[in-house]
FIVEXTOR-654567 format. One record per atom (N, C-alpha, C, O): residue number from 1; atom name; x, y, z. Coordinates in Angstrom, 2 decimals. Each point is the difference from the previous one (the first is absolute). Example, Ala and Ser with C-alpha at 12.3 -4.5 7.8 and 13.67 -1.06 7.14 Angstrom:
REC num atomo      xx      yy      zz
REC   1     N   13.19   -5.69    7.80
REC   1    CA   -0.89    1.19    0.00
REC   1     C    0.90    1.20    0.00
REC   1     O    1.04   -0.02    0.66
REC   2     N   -1.39    1.07   -1.38
REC   2    CA    0.82    1.19    0.06
REC   2     C   -0.77    1.09    0.73
REC   2     O    0.51    1.11    0.17
end
This chain:
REC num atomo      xx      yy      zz
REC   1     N    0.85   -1.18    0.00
REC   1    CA   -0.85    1.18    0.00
REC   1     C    0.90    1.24    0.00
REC   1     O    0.81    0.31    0.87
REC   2     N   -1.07    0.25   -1.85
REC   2    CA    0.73    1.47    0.25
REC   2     C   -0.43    1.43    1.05
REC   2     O   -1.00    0.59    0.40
REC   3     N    2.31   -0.55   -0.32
REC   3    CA   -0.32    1.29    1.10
REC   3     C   -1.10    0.75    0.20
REC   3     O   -0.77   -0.07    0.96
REC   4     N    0.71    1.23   -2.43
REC   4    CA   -1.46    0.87    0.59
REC   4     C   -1.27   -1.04    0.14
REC   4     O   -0.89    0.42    0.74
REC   5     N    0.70   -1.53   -1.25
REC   5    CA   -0.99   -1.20    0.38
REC   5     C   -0.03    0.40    1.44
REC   5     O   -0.88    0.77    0.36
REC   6     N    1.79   -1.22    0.50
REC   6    CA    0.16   -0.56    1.23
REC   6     C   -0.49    1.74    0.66
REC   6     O   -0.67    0.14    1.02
REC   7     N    1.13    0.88   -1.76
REC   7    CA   -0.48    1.23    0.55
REC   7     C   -1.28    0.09    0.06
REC   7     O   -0.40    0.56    1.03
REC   8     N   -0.47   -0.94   -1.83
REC   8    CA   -1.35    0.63   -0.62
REC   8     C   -0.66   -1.16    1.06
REC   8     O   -0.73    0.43    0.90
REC   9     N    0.89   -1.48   -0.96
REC   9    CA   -0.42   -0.60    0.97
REC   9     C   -0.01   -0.07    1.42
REC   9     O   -0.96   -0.51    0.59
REC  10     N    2.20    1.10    0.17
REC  10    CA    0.19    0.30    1.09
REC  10     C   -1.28    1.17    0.51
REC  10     O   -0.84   -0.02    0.90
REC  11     N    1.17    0.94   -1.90
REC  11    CA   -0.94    1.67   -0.12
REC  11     C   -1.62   -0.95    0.12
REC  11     O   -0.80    0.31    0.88
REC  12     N    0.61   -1.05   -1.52
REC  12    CA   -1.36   -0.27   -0.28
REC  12     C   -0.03   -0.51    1.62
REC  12     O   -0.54    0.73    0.83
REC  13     N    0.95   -1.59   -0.57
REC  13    CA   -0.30   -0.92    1.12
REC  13     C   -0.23    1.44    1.88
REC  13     O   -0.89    0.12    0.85
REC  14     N    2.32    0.63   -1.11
REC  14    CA   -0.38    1.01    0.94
REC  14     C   -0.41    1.18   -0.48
REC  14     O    0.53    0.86    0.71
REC  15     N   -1.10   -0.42   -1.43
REC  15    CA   -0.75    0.98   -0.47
REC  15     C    1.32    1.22   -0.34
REC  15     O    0.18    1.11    0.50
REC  16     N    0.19   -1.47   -1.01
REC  16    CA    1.60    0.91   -0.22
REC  16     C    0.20    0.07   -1.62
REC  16     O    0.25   -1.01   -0.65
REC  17     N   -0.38    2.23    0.11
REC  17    CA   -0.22    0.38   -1.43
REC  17     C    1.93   -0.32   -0.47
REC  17     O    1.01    0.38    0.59
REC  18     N   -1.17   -1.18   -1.83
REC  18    CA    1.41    0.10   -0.24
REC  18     C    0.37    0.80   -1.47
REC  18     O   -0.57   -0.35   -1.04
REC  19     N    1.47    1.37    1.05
REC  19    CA    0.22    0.64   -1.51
REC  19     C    1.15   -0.34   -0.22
REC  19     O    0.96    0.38    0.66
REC  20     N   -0.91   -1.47   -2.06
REC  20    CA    1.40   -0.01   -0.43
REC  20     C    0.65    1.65   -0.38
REC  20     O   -0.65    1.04   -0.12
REC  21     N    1.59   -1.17    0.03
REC  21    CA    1.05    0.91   -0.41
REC  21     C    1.29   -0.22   -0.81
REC  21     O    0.24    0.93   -0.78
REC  22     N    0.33   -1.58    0.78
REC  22    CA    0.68   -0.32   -0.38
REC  22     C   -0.11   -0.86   -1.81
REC  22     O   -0.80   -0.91   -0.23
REC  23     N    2.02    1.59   -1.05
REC  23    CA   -0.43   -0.01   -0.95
REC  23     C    1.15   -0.43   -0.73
REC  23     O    0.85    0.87   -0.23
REC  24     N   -0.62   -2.24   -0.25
REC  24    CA    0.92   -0.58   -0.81
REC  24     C    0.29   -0.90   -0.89
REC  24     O    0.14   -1.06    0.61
REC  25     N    0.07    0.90   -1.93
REC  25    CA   -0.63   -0.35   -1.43
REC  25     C    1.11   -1.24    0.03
REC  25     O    1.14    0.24    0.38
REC  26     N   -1.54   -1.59   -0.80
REC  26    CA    1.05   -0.73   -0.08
REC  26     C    1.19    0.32   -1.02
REC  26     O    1.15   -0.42    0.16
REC  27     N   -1.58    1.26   -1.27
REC  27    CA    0.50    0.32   -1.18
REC  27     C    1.76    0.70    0.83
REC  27     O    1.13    0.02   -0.49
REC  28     N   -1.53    0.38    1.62
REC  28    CA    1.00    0.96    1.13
REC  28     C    1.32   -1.14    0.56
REC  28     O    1.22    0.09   -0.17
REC  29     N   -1.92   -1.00    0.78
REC  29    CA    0.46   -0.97    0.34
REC  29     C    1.91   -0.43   -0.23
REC  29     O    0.82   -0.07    0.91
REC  30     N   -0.62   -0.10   -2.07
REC  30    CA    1.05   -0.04   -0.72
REC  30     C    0.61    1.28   -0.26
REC  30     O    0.99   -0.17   -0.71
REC  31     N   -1.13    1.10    0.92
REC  31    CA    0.95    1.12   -0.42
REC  31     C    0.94    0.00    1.14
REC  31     O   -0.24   -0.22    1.19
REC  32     N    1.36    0.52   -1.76
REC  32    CA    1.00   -0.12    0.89
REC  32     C    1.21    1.37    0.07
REC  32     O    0.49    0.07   -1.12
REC  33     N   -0.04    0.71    1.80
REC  33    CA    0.64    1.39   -0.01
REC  33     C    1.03   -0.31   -0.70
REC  33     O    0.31    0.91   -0.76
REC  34     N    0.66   -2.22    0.68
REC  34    CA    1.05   -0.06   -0.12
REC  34     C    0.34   -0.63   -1.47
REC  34     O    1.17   -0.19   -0.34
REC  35     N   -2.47   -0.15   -0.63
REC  35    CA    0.36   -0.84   -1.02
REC  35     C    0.59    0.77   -1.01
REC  35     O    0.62   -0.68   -0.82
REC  36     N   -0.60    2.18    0.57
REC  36    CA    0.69    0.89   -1.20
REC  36     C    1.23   -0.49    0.55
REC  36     O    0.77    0.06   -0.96
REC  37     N   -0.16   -0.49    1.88
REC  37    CA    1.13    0.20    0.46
REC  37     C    1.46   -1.42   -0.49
REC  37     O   -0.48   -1.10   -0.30
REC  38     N    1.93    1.19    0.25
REC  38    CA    0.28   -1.01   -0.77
REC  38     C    0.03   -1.26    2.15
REC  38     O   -0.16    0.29    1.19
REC  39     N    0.40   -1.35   -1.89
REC  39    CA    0.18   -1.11    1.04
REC  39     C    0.58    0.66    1.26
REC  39     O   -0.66    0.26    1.01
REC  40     N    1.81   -0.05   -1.17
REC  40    CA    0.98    0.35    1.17
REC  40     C   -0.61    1.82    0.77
REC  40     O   -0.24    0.16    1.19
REC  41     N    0.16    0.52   -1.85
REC  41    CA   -0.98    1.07    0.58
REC  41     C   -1.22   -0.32    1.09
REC  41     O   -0.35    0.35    1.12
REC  42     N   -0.11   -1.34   -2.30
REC  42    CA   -1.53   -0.45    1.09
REC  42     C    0.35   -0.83    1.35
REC  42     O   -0.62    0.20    1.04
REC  43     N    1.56   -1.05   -1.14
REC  43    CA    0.62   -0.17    1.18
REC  43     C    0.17    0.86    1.35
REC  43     O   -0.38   -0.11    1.16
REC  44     N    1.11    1.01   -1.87
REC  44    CA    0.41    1.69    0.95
REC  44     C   -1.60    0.69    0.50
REC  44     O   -0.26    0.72    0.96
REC  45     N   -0.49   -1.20   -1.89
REC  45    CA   -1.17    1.27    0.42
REC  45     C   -0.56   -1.03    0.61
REC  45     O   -0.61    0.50    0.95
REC  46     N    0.44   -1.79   -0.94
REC  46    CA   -0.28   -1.24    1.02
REC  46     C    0.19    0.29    1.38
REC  46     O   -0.89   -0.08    0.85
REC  47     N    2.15    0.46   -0.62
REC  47    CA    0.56    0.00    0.98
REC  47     C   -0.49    1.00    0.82
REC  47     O   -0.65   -0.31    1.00
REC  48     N    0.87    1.49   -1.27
REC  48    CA   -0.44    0.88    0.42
REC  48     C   -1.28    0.31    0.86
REC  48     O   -0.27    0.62    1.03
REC  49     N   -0.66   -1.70   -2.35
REC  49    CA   -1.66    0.06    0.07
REC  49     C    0.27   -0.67    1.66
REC  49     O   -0.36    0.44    1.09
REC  50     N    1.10   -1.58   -1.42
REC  50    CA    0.11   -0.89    1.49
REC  50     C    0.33    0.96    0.81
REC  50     O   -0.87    0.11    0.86
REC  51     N    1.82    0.73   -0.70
REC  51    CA    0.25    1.01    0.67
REC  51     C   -0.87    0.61    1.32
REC  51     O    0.04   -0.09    1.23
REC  52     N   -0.93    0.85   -2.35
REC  52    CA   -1.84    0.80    0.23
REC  52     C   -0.34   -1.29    1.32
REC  52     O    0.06    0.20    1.21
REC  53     N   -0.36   -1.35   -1.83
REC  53    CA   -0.57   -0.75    0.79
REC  53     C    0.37   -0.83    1.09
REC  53     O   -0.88   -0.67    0.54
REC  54     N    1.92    0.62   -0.17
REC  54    CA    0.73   -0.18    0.86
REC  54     C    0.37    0.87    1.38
REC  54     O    0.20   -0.52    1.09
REC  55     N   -0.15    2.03   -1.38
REC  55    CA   -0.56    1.47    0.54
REC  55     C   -1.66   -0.21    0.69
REC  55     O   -0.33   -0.12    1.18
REC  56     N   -0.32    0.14   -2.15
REC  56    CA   -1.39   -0.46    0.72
REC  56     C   -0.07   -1.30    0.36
REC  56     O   -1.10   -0.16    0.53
REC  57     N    1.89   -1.15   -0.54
REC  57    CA   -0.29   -1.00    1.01
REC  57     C    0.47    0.49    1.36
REC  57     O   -0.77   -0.15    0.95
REC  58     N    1.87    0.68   -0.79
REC  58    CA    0.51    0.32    0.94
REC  58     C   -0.71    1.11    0.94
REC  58     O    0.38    0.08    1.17
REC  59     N   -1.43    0.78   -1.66
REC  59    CA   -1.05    0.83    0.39
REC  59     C   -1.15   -0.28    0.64
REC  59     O   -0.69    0.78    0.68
REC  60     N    0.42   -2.44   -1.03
REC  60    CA   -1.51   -0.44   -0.36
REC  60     C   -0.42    0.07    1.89
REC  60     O   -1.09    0.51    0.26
REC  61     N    1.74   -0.89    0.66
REC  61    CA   -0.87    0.42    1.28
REC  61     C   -0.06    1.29    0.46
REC  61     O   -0.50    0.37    1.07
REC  62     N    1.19    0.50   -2.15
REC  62    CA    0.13    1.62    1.18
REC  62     C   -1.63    0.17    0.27
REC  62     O   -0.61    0.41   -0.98
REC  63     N    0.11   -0.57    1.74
REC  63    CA   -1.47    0.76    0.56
REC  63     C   -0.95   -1.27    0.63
REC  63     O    0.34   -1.09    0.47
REC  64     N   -1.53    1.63   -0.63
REC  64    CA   -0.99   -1.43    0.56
REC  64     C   -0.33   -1.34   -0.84
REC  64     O   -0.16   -1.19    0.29
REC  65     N    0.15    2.11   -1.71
REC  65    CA   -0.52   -1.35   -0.72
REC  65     C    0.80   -0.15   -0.56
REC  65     O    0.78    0.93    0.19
REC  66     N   -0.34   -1.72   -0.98
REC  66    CA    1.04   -0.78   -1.40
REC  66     C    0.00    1.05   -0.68
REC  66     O   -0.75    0.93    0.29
REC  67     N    1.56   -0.88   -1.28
REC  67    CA    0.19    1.41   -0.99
REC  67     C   -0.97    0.86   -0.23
REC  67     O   -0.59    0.15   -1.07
REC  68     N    0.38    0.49    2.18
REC  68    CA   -1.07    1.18    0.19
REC  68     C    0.81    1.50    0.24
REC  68     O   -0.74    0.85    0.50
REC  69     N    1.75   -0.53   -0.71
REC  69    CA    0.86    0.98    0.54
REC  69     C    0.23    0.78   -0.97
REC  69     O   -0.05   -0.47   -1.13
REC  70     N    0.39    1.91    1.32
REC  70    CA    0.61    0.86   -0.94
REC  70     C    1.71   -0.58   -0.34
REC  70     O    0.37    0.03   -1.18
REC  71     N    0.35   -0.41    1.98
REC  71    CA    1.24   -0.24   -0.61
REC  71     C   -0.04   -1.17   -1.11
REC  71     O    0.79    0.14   -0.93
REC  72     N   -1.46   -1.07    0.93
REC  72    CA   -0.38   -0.92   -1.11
REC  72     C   -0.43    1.32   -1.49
REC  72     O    0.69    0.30   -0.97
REC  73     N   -2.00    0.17    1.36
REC  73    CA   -0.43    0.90   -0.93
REC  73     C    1.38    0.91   -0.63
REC  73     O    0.11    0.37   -1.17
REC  74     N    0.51   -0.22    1.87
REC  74    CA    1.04    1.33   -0.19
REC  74     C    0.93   -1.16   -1.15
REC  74     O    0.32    0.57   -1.04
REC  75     N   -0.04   -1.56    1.09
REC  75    CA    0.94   -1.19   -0.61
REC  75     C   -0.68   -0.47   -1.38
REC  75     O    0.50   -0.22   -1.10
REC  76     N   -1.69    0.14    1.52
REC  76    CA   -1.26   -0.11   -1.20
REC  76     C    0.23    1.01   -1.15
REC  76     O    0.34   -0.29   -1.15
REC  77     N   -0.52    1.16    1.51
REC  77    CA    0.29    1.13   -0.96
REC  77     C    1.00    0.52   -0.28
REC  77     O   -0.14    0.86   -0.87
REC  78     N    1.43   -1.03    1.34
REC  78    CA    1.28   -0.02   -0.59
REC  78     C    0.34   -1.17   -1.22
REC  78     O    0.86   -0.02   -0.88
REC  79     N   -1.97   -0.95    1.25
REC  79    CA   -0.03   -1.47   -0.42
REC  79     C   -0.78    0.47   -1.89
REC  79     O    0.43   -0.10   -1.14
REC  80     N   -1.43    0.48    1.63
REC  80    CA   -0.84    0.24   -1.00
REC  80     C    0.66    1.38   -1.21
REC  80     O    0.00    0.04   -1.23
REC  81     N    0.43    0.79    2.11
REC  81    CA    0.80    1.66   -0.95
REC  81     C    0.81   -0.87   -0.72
REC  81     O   -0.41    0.11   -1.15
REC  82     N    1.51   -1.09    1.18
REC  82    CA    0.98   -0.57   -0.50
REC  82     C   -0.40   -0.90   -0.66
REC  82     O    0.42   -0.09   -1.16
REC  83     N   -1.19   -0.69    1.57
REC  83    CA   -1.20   -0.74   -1.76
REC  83     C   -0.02    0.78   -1.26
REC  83     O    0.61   -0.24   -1.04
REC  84     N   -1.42    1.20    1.32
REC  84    CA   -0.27    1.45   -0.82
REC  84     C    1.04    0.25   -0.84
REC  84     O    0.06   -0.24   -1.20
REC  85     N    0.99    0.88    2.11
REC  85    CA    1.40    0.33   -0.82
REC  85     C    0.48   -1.57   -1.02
REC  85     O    0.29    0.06   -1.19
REC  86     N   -0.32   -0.92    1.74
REC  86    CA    0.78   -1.35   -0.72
REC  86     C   -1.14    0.18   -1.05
REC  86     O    0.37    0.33   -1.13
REC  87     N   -1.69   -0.50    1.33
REC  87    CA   -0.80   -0.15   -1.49
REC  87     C   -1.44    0.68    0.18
REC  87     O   -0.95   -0.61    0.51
REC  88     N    0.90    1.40   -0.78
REC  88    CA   -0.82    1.20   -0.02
REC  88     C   -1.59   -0.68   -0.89
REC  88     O   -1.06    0.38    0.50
REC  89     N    1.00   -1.05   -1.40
REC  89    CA   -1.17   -0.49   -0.91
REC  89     C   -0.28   -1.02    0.94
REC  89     O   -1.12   -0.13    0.50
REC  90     N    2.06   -0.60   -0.25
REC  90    CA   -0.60   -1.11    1.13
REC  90     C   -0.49    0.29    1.25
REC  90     O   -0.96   -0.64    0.44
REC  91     N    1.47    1.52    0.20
REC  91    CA   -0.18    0.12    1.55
REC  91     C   -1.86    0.92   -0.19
REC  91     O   -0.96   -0.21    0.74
REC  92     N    1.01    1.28   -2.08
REC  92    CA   -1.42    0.39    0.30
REC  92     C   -1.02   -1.01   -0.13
REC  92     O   -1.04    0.08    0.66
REC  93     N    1.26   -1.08   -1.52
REC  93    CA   -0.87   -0.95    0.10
REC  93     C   -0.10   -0.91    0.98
REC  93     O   -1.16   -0.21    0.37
REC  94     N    1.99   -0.40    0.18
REC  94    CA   -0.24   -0.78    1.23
REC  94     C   -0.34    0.74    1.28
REC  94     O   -0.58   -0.49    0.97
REC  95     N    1.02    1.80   -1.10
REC  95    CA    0.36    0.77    1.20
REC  95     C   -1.40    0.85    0.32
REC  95     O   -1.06   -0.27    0.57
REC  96     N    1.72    1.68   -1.40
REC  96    CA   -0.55    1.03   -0.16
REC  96     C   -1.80   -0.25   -0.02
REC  96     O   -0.80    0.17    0.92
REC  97     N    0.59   -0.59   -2.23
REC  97    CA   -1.43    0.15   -0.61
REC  97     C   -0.60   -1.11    1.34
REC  97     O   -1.07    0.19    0.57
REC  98     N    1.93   -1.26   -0.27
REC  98    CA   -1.04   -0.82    1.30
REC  98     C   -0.67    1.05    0.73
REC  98     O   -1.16    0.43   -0.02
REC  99     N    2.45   -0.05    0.85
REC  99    CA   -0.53    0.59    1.17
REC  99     C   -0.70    1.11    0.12
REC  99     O   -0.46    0.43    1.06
REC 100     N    0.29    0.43   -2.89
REC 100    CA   -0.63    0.50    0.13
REC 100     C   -1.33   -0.10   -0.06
REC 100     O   -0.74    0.73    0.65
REC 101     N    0.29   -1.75   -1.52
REC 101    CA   -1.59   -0.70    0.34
REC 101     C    0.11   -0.57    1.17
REC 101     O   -1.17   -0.01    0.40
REC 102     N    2.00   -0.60    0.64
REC 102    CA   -0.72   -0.21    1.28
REC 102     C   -0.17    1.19    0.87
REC 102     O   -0.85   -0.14    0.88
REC 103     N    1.45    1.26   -0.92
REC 103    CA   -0.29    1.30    0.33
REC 103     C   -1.27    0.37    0.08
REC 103     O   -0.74    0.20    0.96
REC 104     N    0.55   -0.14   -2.56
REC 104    CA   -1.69    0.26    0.01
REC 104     C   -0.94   -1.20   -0.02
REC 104     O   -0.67   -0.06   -1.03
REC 105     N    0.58   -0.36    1.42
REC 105    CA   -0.81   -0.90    0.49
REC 105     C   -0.22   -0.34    1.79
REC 105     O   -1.04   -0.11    0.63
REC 106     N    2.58    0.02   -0.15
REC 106    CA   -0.44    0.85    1.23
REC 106     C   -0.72    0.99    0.55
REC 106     O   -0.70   -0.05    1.01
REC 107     N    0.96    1.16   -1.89
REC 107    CA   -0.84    1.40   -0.03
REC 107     C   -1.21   -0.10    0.02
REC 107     O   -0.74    0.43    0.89
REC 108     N    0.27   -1.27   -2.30
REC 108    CA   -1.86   -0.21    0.02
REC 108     C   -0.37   -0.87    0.60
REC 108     O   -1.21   -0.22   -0.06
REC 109     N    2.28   -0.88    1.13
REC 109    CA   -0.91   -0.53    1.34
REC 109     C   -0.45    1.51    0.95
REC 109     O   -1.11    0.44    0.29
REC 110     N    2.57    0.11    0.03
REC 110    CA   -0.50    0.85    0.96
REC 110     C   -0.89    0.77   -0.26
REC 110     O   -0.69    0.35    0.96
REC 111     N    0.38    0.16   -2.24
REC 111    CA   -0.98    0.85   -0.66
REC 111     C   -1.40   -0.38    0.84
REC 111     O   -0.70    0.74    0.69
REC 112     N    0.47   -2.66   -1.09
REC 112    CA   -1.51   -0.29   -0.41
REC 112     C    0.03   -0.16    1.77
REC 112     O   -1.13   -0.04    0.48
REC 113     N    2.21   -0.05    0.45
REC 113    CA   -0.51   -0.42    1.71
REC 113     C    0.64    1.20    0.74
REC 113     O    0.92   -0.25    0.78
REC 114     N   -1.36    1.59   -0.95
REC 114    CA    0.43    1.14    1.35
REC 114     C   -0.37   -0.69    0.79
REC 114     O   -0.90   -0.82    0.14
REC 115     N    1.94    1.33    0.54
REC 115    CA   -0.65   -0.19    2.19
REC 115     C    0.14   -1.34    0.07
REC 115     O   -0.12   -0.40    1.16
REC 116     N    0.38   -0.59   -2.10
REC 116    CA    0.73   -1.08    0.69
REC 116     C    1.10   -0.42   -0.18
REC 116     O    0.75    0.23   -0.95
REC 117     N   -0.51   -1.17    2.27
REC 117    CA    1.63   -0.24    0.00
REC 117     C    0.24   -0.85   -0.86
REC 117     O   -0.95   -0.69   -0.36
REC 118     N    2.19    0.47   -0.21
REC 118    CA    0.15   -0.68   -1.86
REC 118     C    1.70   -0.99    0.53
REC 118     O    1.09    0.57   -0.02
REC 119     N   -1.22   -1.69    0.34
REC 119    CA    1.21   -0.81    0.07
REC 119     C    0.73    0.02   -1.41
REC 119     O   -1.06   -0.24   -0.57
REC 120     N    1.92    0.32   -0.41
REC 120    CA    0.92    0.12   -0.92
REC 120     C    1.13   -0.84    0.11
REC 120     O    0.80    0.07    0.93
REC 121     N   -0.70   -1.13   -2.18
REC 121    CA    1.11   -1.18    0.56
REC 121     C    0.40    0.22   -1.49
REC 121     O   -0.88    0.04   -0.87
REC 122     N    2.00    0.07    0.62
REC 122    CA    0.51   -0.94   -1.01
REC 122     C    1.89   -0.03   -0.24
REC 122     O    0.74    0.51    0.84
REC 123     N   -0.38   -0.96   -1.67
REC 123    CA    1.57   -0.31    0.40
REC 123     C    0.92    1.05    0.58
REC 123     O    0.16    1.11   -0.50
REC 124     N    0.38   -1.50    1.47
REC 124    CA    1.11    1.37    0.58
REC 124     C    1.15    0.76   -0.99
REC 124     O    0.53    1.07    0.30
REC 125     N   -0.26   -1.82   -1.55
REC 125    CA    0.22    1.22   -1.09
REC 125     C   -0.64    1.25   -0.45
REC 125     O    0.45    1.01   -0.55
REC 126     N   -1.75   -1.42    0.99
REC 126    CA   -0.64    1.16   -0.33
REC 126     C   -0.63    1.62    0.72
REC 126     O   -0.36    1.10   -0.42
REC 127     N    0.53   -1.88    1.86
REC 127    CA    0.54    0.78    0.64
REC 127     C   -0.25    1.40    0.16
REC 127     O   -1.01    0.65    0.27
REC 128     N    2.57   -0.27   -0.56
REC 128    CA   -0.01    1.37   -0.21
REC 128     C   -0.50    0.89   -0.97
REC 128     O    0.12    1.23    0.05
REC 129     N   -0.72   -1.92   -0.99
REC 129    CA   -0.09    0.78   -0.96
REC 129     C   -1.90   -0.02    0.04
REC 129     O   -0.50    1.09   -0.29
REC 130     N   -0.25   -1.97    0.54
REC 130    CA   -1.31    0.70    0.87
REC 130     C   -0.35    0.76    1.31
REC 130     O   -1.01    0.65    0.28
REC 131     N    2.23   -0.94    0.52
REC 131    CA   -0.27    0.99    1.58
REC 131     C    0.36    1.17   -0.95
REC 131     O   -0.70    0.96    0.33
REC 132     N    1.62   -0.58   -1.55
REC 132    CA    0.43    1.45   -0.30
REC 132     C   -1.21    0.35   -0.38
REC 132     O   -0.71    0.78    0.65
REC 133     N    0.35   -1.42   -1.90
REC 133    CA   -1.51    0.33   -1.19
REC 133     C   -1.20    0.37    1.63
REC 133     O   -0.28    1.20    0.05
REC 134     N   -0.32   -2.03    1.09
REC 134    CA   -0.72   -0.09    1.07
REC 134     C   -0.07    1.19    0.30
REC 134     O   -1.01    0.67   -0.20
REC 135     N    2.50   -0.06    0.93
REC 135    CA    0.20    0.95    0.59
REC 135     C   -0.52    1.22   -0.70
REC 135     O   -0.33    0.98    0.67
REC 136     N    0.27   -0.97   -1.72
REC 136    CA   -0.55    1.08   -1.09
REC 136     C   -1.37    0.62    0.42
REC 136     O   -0.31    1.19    0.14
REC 137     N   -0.35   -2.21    0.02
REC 137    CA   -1.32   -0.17    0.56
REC 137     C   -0.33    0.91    1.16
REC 137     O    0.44   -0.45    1.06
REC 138     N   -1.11    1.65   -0.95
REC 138    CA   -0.42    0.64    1.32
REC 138     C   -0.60   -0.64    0.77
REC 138     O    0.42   -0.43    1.07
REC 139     N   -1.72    0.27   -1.63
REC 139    CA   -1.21   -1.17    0.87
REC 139     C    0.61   -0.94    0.62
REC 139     O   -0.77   -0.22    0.93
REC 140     N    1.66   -0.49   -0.82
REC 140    CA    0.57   -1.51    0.17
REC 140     C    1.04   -0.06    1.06
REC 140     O    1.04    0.66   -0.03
REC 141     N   -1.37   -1.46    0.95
REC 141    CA    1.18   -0.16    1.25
REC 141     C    0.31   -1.34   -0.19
REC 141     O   -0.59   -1.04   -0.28
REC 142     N    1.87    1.45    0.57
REC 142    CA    0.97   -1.29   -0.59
REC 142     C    0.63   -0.38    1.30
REC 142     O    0.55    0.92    0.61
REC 143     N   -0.54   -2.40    0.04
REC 143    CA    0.65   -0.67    0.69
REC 143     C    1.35   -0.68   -0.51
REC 143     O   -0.21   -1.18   -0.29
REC 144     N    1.21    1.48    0.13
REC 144    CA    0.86   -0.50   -0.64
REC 144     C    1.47    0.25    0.54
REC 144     O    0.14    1.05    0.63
REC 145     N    0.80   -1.73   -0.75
REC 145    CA   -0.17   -1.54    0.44
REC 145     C   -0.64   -0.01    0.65
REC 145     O   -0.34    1.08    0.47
REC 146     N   -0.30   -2.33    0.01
REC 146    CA   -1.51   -0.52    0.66
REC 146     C    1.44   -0.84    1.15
REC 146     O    0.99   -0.70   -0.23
REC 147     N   -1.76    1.41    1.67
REC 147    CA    0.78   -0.08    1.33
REC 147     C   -0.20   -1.58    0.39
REC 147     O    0.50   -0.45    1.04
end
């Protein structure tokens, strides 16, 4: 059974509305930052990538929950700017254009439920770059990191 399954059903069973958000084309799947690149390069930018992630393993308890922290976020997006630079056509498509439809789509949950409180889950890459787009928001109080 796949995930949002197991969501929509959970929601049904305790009366808990679920809105996907999250937006990604298998066609995406396979693109990879490093393939313009010759063998031994992609290696180097391998490494590196390992780098990023190794920084945020080493992060993953700062706070209450598992990678819930700004210093993860702060690594994230050093993580993500340097995608960009290595391949700019790739990173807006996997990257960019995602998060910007889960942006708005966040938005027109909060739109269609003022005045209620709105739980928001989805991968800790993403992070920083909806608490930024969130924060935009006057109406909207943001718990974040969540204590």
């Amino acid at each position: 059974m796949n995930t949002e399954k197991v969501y929509y059903l959970y929601g049904e069973k305790h009366n808990i509305k679920f809105e996907p958000i999250d937006w990604f084309e298998d066609e995406l799947i396979g693109l990879n930052h490093f393939d313009c690149f010759c063998k031994s390069e992609q290696i180097k930018l391998e490494n590196k990538l390992d780098g990023f992630y190794e920084r945020i393993f080493e992060n993953v308890n700062v706070g209450n929950i598992l990678f819930n922290n700004l210093k993860i976020d702060e690594i994230v997006e050093k993580k993500q700017l340097w995608l960009e630079e290595i391949n700019k056509d790739i990173q807006n498509l996997v990257w960019i254009v995602r998060n910007q439809i889960m942006n708005l789509r966040i938005k027109k949950v909060i739109e269609k439920n003022k005045d209620i409180k709105i739980l928001c889950t989805f991968g800790m890459e993403h992070n920083y770059l909806i608490y930024k787009e969130l924060k935009k928001m006057n109406d909207v109080i943001l718990l974040y990191p969540i204590r």
